[in-house]
DSSP file (Angstrom, degrees, kcal/mol; ACC not computed):
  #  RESIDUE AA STRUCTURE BP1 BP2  ACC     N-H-->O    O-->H-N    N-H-->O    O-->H-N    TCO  KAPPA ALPHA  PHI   PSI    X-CA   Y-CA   Z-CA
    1    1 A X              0   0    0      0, 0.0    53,-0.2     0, 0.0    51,-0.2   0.000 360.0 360.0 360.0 108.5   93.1   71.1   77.4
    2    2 A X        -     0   0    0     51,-0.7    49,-1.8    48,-0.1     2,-0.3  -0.599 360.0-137.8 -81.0 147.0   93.1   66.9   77.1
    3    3 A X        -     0   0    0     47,-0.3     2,-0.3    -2,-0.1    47,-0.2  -0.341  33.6-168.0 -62.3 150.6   96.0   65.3   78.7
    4    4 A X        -     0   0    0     -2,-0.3    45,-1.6    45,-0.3     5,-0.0  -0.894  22.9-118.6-153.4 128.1   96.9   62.6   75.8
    5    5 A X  B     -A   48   0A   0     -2,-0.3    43,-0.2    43,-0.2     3,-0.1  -0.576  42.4-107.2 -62.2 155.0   99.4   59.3   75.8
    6    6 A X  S >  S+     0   0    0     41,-1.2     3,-2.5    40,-0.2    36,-0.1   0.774 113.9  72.0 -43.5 -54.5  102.1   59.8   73.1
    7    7 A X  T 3  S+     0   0    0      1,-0.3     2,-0.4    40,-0.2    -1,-0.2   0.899  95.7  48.5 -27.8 -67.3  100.6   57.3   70.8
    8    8 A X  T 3  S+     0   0    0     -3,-0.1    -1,-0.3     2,-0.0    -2,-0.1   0.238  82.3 125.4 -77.6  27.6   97.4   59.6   69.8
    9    9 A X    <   -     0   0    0     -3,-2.5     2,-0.2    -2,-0.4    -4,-0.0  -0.563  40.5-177.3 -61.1 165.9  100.2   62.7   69.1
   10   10 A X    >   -     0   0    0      3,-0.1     3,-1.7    23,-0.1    23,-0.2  -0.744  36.1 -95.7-143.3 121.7   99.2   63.7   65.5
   11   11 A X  T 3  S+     0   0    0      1,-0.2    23,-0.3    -2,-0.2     3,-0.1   0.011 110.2  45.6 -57.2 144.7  101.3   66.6   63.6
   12   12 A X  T 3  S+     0   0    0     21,-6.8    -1,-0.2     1,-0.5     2,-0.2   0.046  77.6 124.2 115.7 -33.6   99.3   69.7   64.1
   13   13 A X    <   -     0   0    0     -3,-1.7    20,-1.5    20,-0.1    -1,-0.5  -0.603  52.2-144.5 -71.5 156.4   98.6   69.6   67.6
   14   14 A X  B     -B   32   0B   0     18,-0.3    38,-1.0    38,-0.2     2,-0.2  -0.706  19.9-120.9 -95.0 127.4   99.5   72.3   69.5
   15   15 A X  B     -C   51   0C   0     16,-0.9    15,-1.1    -2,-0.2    36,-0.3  -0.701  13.8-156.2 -98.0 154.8  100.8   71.5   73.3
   16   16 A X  S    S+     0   0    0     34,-1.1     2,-0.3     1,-0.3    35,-0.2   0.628  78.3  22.4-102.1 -15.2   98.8   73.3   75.7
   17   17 A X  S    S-     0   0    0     33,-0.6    -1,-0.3    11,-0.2    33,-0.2  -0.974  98.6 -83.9-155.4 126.0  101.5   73.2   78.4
   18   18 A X        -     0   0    0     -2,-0.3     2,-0.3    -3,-0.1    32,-0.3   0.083  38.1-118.5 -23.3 167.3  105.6   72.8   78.1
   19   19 A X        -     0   0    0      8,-1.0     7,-0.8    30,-0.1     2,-0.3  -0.623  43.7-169.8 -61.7 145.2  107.5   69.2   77.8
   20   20 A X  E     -D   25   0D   0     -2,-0.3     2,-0.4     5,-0.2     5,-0.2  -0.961  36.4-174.7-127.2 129.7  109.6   69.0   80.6
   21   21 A X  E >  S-D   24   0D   0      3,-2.3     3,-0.9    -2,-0.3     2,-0.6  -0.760  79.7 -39.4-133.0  99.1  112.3   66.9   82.0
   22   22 A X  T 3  S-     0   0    0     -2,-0.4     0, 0.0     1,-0.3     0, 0.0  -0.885 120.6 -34.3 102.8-127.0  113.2   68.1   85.6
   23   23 A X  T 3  S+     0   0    0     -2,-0.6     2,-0.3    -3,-0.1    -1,-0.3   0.454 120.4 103.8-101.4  -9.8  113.1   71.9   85.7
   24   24 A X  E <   -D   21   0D   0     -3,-0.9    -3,-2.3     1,-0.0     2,-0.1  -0.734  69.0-134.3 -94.7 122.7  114.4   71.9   82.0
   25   25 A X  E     +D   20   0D   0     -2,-0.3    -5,-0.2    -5,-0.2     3,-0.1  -0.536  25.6 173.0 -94.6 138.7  111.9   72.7   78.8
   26   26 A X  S    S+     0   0    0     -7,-0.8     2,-0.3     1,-0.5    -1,-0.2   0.737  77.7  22.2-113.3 -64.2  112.6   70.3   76.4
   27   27 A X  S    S-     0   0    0     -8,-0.2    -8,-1.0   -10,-0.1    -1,-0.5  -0.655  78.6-140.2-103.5 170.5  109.3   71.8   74.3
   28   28 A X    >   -     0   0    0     -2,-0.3     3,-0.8   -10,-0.2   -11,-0.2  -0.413  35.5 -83.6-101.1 166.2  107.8   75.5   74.8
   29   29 A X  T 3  S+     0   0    0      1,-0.2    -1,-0.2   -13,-0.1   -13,-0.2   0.020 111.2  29.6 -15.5 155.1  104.1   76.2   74.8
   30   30 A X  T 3  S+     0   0    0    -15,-1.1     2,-0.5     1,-0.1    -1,-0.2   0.574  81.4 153.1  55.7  20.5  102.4   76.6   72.0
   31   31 A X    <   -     0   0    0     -3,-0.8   -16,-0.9   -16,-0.2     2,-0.5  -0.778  36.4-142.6 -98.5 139.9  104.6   74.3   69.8
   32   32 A X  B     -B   14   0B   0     -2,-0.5     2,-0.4   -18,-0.2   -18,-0.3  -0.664  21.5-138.6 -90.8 135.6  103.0   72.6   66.8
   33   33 A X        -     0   0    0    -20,-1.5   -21,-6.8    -2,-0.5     2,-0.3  -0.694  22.3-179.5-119.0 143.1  104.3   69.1   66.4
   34   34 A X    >>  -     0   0    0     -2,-0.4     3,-2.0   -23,-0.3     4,-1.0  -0.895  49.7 -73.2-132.8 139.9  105.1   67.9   63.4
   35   35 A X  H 3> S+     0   0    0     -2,-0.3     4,-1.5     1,-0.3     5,-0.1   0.823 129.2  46.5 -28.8 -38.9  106.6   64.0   62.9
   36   36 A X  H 3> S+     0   0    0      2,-0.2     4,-0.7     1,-0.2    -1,-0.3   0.912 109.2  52.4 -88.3 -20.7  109.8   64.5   64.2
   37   37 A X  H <> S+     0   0    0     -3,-2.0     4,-0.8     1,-0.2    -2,-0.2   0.649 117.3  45.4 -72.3 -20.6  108.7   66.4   67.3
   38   38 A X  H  X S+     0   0    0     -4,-1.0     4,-0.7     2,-0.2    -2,-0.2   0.466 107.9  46.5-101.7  -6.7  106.7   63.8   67.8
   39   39 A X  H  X S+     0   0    0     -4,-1.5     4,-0.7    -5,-0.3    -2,-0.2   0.517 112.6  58.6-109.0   7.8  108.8   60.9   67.2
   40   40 A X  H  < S+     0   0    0     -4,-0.7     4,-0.4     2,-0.2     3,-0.2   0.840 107.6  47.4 -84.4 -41.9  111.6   62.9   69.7
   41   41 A X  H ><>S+     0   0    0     -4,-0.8     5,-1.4     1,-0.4     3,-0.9   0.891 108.6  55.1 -89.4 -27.8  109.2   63.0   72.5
   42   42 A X  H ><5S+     0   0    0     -4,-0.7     3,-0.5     1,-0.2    -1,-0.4   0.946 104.3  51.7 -53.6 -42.1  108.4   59.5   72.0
   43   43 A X  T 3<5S+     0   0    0     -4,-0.7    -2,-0.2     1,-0.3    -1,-0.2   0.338  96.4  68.4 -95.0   5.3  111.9   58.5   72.3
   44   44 A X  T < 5S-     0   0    0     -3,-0.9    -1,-0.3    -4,-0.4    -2,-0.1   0.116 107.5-119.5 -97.8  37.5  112.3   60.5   75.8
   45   45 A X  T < 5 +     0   0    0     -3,-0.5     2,-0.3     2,-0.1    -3,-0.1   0.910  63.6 146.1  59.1  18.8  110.0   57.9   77.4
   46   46 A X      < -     0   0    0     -5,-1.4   -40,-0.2     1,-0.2     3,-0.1  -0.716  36.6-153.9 -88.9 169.3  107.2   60.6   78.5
   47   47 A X        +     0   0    0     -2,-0.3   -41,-1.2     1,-0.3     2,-0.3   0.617  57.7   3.9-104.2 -35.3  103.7   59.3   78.4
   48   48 A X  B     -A    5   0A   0    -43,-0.2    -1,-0.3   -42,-0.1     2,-0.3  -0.980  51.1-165.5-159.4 158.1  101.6   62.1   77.9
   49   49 A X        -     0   0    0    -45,-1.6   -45,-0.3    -2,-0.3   -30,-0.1  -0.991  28.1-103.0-145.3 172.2  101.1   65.6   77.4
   50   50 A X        -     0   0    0     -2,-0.3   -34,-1.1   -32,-0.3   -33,-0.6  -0.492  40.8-170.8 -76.8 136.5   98.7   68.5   77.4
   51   51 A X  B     -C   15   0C   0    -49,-1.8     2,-0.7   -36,-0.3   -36,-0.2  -0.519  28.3 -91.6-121.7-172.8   97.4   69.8   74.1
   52   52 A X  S    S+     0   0    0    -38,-1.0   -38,-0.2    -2,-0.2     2,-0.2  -0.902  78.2  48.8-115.1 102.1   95.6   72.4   72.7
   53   53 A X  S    S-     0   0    0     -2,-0.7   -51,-0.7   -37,-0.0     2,-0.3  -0.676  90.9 -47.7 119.4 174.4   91.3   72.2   72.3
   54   54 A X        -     0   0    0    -53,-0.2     2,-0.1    -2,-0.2    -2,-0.1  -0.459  64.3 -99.0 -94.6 118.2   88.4   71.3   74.4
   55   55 A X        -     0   0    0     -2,-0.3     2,-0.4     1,-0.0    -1,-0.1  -0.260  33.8-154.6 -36.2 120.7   88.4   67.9   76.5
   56   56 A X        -     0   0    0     -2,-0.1     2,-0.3    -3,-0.1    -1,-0.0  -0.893   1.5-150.5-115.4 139.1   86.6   65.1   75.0
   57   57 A X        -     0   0    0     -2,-0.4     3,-0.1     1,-0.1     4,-0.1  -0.775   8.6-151.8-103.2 153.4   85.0   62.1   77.1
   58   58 A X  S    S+     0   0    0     -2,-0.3     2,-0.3     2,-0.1    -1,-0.1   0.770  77.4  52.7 -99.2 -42.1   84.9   59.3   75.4
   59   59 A X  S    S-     0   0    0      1,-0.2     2,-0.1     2,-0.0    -2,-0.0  -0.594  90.0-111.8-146.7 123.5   81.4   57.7   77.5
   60   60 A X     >  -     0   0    0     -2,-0.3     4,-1.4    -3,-0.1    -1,-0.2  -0.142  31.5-112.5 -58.0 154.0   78.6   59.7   77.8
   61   61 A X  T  4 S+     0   0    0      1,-0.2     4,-0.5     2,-0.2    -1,-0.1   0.918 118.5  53.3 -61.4 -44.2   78.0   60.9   81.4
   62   62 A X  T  > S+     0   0    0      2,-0.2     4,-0.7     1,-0.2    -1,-0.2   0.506 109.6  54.8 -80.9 -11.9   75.0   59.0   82.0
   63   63 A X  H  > S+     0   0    0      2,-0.2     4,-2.0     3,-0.1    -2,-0.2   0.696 105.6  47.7 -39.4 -62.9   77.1   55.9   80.8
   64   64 A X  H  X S+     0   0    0     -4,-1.4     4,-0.9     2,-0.3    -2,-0.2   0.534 112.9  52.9-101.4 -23.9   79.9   56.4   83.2
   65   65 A X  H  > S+     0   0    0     -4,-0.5     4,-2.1     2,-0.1    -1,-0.2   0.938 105.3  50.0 -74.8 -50.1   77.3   56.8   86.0
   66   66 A X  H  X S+     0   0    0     -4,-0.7     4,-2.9     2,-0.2    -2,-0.3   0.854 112.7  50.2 -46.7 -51.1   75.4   53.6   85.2
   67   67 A X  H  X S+     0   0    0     -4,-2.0     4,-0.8     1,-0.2    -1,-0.2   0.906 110.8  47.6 -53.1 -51.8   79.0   51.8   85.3
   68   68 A X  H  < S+     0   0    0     -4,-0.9     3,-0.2     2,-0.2    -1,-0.2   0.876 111.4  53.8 -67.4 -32.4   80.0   53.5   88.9
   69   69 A X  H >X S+     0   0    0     -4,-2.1     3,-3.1    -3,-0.2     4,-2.7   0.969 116.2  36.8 -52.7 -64.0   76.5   52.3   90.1
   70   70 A X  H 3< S+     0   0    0     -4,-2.9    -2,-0.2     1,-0.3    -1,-0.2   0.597 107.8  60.2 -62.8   7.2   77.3   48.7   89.0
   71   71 A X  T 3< S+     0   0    0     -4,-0.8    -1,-0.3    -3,-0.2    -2,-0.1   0.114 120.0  32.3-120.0   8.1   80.8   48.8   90.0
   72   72 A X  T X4 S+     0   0    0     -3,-3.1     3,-4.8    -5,-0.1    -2,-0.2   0.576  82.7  98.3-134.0 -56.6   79.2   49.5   93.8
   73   73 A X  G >< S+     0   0    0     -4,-2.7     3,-0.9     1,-0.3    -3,-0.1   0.509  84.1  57.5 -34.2 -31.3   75.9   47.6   93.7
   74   74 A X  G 3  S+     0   0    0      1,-0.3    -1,-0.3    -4,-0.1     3,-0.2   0.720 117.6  30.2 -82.0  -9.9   78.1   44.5   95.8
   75   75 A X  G <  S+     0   0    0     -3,-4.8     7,-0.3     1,-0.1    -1,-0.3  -0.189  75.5 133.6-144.4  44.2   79.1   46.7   98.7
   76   76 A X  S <  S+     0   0    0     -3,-0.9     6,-0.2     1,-0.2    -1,-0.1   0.980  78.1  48.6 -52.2 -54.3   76.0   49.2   98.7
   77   77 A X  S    S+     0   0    0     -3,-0.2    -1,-0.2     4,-0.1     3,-0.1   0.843  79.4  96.3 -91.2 -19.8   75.9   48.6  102.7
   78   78 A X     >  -     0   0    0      1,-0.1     4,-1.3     2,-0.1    -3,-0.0  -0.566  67.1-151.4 -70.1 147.1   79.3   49.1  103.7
   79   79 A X  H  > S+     0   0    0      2,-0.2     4,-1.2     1,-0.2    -1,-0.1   0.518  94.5  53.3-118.9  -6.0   79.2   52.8  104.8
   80   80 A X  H >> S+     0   0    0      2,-0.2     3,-3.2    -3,-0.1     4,-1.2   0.951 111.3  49.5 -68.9 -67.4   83.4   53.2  103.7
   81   81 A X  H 3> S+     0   0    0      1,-0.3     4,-3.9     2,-0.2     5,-0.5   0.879 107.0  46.9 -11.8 -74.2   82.4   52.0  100.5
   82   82 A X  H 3X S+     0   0    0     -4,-1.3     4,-1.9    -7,-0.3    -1,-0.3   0.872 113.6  52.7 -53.7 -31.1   79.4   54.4  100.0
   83   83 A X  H <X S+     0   0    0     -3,-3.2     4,-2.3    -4,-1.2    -1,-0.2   0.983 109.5  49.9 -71.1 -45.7   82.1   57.4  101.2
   84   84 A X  H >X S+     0   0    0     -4,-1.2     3,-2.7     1,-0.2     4,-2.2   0.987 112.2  45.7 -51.3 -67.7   84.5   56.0   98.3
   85   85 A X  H 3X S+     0   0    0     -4,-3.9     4,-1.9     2,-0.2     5,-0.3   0.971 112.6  57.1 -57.5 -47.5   81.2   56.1   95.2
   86   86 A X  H 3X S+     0   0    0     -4,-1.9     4,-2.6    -5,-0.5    -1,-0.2   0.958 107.3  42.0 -24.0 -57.8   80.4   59.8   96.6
   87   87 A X  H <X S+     0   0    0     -3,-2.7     4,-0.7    -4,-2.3    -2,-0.2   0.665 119.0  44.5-103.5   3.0   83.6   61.0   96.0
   88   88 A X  H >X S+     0   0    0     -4,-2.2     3,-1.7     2,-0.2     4,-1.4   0.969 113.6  54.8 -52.0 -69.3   83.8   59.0   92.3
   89   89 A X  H >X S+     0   0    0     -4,-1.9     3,-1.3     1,-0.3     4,-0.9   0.842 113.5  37.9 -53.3 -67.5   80.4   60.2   91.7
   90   90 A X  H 3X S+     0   0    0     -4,-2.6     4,-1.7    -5,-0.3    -1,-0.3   0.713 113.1  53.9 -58.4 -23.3   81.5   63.9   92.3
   91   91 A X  H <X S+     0   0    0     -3,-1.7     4,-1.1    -4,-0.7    -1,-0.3   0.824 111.4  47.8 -76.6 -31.8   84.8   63.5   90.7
   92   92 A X  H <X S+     0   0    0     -4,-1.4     4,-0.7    -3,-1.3    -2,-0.2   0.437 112.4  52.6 -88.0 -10.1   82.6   62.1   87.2
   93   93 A X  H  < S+     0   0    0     -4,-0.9     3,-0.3    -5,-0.3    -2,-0.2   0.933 108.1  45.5 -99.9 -60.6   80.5   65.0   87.7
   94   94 A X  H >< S+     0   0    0     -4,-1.7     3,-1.5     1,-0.2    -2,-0.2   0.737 107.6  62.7 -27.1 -60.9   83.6   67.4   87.8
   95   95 A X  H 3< S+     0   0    0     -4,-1.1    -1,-0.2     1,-0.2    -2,-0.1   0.916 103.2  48.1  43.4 -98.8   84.6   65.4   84.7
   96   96 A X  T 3<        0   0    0     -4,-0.7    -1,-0.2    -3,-0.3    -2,-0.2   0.315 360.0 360.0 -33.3 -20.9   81.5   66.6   82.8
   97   97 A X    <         0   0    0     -3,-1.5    -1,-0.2    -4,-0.2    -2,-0.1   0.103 360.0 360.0 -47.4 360.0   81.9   69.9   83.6
């Protein structure tokens, strides 16, 4: 179930998980949005919600590793550093899943 900004809504998706504002359901489960459902939730200022179907990564895995390698390569020897790219590495692995 992808998390999505409001910008990529499209009528037809299905939300995978209520709208909420506070404790109060603004949309249910399992509602199919349609233009006006979508142009309501735009206008309460939320930013994303949960939808319905199989997470898509955007970057290949082996991609997204090569990046976290180069995004390290300057502070290989500092041993905080190396704890930080571990737990990226395992979180991109998670990711992938």
């Amino acid at each position: 179930m992808p998390r999505i900004t409001v910008d990529k809504l499209e009528p037809g998706m299905k939300l995978a998980r209520p709208v909420m504002r506070g404790s109060m359901v603004l949309l249910g489960e399992g509602t199919e949005l349609n233009d006006n459902w979508i142009q309501k939730i735009k206008s309460m200022e939320i930013e994303s919600v949960y939808i319905d179907g199989p997470s898509q990564m955007s970057v290949p895995k082996d991609e997204m590793m090569a990046q976290l390698e180069d995004r390290f390569k300057n502070v290989a020897d500092e041993p905080y550093m190396d704890v930080i790219k571990k737990l990226v590495r395992k979180h991109i692995e998670d990711l992938y899943e």
